[in-house]
C-alpha positions as CSV (number, residue, x, y, z in Angstrom):
1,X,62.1,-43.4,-5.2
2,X,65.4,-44.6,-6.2
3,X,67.1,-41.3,-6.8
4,X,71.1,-40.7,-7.8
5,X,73.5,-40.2,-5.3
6,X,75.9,-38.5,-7.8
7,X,77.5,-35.1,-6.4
8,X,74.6,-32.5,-7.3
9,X,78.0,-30.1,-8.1
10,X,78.9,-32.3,-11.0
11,X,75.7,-30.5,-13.0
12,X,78.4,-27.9,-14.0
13,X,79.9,-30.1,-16.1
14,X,77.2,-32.2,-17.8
15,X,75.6,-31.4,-21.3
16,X,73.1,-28.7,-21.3
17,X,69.7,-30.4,-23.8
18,X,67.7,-27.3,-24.2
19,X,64.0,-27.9,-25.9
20,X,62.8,-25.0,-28.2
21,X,59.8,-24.3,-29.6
22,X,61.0,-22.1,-32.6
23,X,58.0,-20.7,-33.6
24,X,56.5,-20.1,-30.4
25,X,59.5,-18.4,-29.1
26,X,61.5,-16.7,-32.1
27,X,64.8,-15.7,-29.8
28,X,68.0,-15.3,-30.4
29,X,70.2,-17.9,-29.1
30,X,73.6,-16.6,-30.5
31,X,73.8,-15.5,-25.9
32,X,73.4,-19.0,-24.6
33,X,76.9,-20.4,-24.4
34,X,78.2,-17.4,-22.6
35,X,75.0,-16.9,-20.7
36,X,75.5,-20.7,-19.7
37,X,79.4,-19.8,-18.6
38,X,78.5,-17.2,-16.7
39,X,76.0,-19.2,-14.0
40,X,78.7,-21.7,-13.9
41,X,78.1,-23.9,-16.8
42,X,79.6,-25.4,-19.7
43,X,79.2,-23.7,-23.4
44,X,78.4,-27.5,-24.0
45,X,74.8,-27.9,-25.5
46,X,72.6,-29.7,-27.7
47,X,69.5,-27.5,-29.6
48,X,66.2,-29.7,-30.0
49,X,63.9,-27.7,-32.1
50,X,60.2,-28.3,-32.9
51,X,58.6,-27.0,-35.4
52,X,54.8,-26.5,-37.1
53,X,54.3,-27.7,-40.4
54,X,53.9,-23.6,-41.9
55,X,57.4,-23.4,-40.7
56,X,59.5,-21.6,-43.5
57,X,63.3,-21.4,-43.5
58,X,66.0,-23.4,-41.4
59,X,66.2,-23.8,-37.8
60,X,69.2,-21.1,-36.9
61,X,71.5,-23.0,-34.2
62,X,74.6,-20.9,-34.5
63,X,77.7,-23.0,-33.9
64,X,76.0,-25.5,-31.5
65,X,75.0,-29.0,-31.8
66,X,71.5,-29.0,-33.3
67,X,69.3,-32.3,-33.3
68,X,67.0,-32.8,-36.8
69,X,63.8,-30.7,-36.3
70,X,60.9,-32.2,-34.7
71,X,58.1,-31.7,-37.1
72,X,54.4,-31.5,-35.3
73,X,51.1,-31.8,-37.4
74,X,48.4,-30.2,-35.5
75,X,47.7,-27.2,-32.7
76,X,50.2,-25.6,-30.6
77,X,49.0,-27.8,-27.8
78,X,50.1,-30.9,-29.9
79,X,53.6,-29.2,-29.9
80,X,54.0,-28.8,-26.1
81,X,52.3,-32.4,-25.2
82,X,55.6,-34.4,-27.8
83,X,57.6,-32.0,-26.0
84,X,57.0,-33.2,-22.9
85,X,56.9,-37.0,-24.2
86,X,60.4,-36.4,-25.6
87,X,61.8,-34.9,-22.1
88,X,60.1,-37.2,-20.5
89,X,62.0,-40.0,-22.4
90,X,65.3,-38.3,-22.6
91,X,65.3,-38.6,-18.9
92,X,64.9,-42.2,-19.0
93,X,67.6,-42.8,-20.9
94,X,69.9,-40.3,-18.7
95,X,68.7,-41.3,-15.5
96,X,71.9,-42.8,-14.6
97,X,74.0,-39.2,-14.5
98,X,71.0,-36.5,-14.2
99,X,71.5,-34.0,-17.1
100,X,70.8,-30.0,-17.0
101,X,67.6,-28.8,-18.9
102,X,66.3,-25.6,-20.7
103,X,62.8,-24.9,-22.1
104,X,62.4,-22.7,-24.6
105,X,58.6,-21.6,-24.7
106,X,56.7,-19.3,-23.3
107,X,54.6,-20.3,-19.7
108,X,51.8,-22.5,-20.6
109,X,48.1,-20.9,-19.1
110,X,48.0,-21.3,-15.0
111,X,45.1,-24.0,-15.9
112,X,47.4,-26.3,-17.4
113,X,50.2,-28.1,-14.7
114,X,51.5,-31.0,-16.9
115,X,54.5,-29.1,-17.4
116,X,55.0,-28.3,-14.0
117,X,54.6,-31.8,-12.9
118,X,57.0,-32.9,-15.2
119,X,59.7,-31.0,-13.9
120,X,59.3,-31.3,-10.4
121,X,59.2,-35.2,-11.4
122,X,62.6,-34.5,-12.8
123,X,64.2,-32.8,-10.4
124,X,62.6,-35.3,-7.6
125,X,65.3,-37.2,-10.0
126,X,67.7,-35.0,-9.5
127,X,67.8,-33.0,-12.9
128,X,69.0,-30.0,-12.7
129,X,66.1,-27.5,-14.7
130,X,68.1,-24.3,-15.6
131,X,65.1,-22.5,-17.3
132,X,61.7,-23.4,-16.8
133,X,58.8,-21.9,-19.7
134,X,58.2,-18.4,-18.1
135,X,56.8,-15.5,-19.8
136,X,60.0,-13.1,-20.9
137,X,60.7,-15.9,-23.1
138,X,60.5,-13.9,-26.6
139,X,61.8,-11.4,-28.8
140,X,60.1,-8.3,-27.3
141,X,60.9,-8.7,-23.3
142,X,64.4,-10.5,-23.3
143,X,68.0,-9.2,-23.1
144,X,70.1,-12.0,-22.6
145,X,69.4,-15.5,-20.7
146,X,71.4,-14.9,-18.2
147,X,68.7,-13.0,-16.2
148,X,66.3,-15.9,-16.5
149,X,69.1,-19.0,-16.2
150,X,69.5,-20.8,-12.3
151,X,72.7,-21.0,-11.1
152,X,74.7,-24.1,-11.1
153,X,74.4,-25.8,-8.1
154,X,76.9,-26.1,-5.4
155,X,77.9,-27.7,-2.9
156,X,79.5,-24.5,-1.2
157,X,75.8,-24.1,0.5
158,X,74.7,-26.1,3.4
159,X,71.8,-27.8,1.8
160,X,73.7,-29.0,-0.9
161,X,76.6,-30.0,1.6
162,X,74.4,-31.9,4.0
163,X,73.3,-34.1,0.6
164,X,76.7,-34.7,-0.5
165,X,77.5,-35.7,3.0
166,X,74.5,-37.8,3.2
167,X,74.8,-39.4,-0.5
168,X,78.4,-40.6,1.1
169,X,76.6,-42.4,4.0
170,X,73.7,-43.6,2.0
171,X,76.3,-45.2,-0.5
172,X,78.5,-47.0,1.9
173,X,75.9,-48.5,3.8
174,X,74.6,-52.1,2.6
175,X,71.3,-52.1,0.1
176,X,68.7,-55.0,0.8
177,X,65.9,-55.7,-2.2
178,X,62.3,-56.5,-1.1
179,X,60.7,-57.4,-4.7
180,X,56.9,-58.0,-4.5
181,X,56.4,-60.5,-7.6
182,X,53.0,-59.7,-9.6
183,X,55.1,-60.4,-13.0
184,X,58.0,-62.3,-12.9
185,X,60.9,-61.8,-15.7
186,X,61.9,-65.2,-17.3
187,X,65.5,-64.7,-16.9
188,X,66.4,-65.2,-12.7
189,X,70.2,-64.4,-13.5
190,X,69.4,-61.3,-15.9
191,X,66.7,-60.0,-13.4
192,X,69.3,-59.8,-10.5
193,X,71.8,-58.6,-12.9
194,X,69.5,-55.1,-14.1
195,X,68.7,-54.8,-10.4
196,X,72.4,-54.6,-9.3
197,X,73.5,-52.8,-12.3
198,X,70.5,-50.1,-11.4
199,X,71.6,-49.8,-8.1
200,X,75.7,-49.1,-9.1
201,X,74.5,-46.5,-11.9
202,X,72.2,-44.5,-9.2
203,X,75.2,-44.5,-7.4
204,X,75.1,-47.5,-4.9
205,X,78.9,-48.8,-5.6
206,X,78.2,-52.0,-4.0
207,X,74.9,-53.4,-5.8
208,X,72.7,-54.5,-3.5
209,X,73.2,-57.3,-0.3
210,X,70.3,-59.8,-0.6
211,X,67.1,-59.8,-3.0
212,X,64.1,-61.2,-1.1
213,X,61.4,-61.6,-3.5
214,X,57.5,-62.6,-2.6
215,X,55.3,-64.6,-5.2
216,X,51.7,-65.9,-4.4
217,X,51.5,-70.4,-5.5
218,X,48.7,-69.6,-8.0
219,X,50.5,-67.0,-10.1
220,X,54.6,-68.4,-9.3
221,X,55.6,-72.3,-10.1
222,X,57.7,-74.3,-7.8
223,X,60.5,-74.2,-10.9
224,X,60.5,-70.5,-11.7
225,X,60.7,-70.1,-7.9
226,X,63.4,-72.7,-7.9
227,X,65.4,-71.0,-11.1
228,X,65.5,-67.8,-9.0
229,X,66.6,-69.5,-5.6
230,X,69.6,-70.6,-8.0
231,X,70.3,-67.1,-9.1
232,X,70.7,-66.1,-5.5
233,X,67.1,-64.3,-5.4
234,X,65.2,-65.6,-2.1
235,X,62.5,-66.8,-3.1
236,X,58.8,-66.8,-0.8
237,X,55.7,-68.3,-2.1
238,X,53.0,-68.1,-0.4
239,X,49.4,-68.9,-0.3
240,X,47.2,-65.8,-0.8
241,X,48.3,-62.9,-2.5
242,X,47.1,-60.6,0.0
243,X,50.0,-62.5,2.4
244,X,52.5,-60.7,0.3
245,X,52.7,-56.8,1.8
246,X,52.5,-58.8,5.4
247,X,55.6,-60.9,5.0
248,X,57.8,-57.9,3.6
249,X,56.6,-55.8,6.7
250,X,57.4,-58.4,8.7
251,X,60.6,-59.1,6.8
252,X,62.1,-55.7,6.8
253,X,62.0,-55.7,10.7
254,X,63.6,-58.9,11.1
255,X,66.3,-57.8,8.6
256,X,66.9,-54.7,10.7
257,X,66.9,-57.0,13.7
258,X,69.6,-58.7,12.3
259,X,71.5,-55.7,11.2
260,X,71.1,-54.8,15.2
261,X,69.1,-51.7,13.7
262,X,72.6,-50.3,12.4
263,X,70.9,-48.1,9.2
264,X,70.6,-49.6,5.8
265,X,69.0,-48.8,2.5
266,X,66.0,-51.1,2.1
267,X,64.8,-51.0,-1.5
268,X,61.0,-52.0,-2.0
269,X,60.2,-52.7,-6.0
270,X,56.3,-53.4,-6.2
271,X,53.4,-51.0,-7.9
272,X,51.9,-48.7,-6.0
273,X,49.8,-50.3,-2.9
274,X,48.3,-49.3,0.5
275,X,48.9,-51.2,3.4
276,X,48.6,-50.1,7.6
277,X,50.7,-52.7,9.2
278,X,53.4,-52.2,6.2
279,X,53.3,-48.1,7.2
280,X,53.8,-48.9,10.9
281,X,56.7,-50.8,10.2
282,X,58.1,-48.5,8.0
283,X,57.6,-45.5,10.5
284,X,59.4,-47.2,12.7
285,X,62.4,-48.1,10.4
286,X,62.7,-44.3,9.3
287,X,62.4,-43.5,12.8
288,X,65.7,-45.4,13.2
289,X,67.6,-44.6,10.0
290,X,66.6,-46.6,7.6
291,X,66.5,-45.3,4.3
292,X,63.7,-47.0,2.7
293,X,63.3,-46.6,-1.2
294,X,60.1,-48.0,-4.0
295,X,60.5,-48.2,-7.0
296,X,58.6,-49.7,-10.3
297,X,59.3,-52.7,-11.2
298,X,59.5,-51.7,-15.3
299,X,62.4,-48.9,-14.2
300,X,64.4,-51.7,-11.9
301,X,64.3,-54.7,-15.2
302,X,64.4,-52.3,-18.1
303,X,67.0,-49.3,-16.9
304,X,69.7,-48.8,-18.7
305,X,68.9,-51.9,-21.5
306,X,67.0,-49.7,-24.2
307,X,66.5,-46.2,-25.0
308,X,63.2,-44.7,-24.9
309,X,61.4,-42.2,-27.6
310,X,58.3,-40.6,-28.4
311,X,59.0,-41.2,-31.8
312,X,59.0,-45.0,-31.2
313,X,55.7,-45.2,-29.3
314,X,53.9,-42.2,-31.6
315,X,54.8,-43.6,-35.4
């Protein structure tokens, strides 16, 4: 997974988006700049409220930034599902700088785990979750958020220090592309472009080195294959699809050969597949450094170039 080298000590400084479900937890927010201050944070948030259609009255934001209200037809469970959607989303579109997150509802029953998966998704990303739904969420059982808020991270520990050390070593070290084709874009020159762009927002300064892309004869013509050698994308087809994972196996130890196994970053941008040579050969290049990265092929083309709602998929 291609996951941001930015500094995790910069979260003290990044906008705080906190989801609230206002009927299912009724608090009082009036706390939560100071609260936020007090673990190391900015006072600098955004309120995203959701609503049930027998809501009565305004959403009560105090003196911070407050999105429209997000009105949901339907159960309880409707509510928590376009939630998640909407996180989900607003991750995409902030994937570049990881952002800090709060959610305001109460801990959903132990049988349901989508929330939980979401989260440890995001921070897998690198989010930084500052309140997760637990249940001293409402009016009865809290005092102030400050007793249920993570601190900021820091790079003071030696967890967090080791990463920033290795996020500089990752970074300076060269970035070679392994793309397998099922799909292939139209535009050769806008293709390489997103990739590289990706690569400098996550944090990789220098884009990436070389783009080696593998295409099978029956799904890739000889001029879309020749539109991307001209782009600078090497270009492989080859006879049988299944010939694919086999050359980039072989591929990646050659490139390491010729790197005289001094670490790199190897990106690999395919769907998800299974493959025993291809895990033998990358044992052996984690073995000897090599940072080795997959990633979708829709997140490498598309990141960055649109921003992504519920509300655009769901009306």
């Amino acid at each position: 997974m291609l996951v941001s080298l930015h500094p995790e000590d910069m979260a003290g400084w990044f906008e705080t988006d906190i989801f609230w479900d206002v009927q299912g937890c009724p608090c009082d927010i009036s706390t939560l700049g100071s609260d936020l201050i007090s673990k190391g944070y900015t006072d600098n948030v955004l309120i995203r409220p959701y609503i049930g259609t027998d809501y009565e009255g305004a959403v009560t934001a105090g003196n911070y930034r407050c999105t429209p209200e997000v009105v949901i037809h339907g159960e309880n469970d409707l509510k928590v599902m376009r939630m998640l959607l909407d996180i989900v989303f607003w991750a995409m579109n902030y994937d570049d700088v990881p952002q800090n997150l709060m959610m305001l509802f109460s801990k959903p029953s132990s049988k349901d785990t989508k929330c939980e998966r979401v989260l440890q998704a995001l921070e897998r990303r690198g989010f930084n979750v500052i309140l997760r739904p637990c249940a001293e969420i409402d009016t009865s059982t809290i005092v102030s958020f400050e007793q249920l808020c993570e601190e900021k991270p820091t790079n003071q520990s030696v967890n967090s220090l080791g990463r920033s050390v290795e996020s500089e070593r990752l970074a300076s070290q060269p970035v070679l592309v392994f793309w397998l084709v099922d799909d292939c874009p139209p535009k050769p020159s806008e293709t390489w472009y997103n990739v590289m762009s990706t690569l400098r927002a996550k944090g990789y300064p220098y884009g990436a080195e070389s783009m080696t892309a593998y295409g099978s004869k029956s799904k890739i013509s000889k001029e879309i294959a020749s539109d991307y050698h001209n782009a600078g994308v090497i270009f492989k087809t080859l006879e049988e699809e299944s010939e694919k994972i086999t050359f980039l196996a072989l591929d990646m130890i050659d490139s390491a050969d010729l790197l005289h196994w001094q670490p790199a970053n190897f990106l690999v941008i395919s769907k998800p597949f299974k493959d025993t040579m291809f895990d033998r050969a990358l044992g052996i290049l984690k073995a000897n450094g090599f940072n080795v990265l997959f990633e979708l092929p829709d997140y490498m083309f598309t990141f960055g170039s649109s921003l992504w709602s519920a509300k655009s998929l769901l009306y």
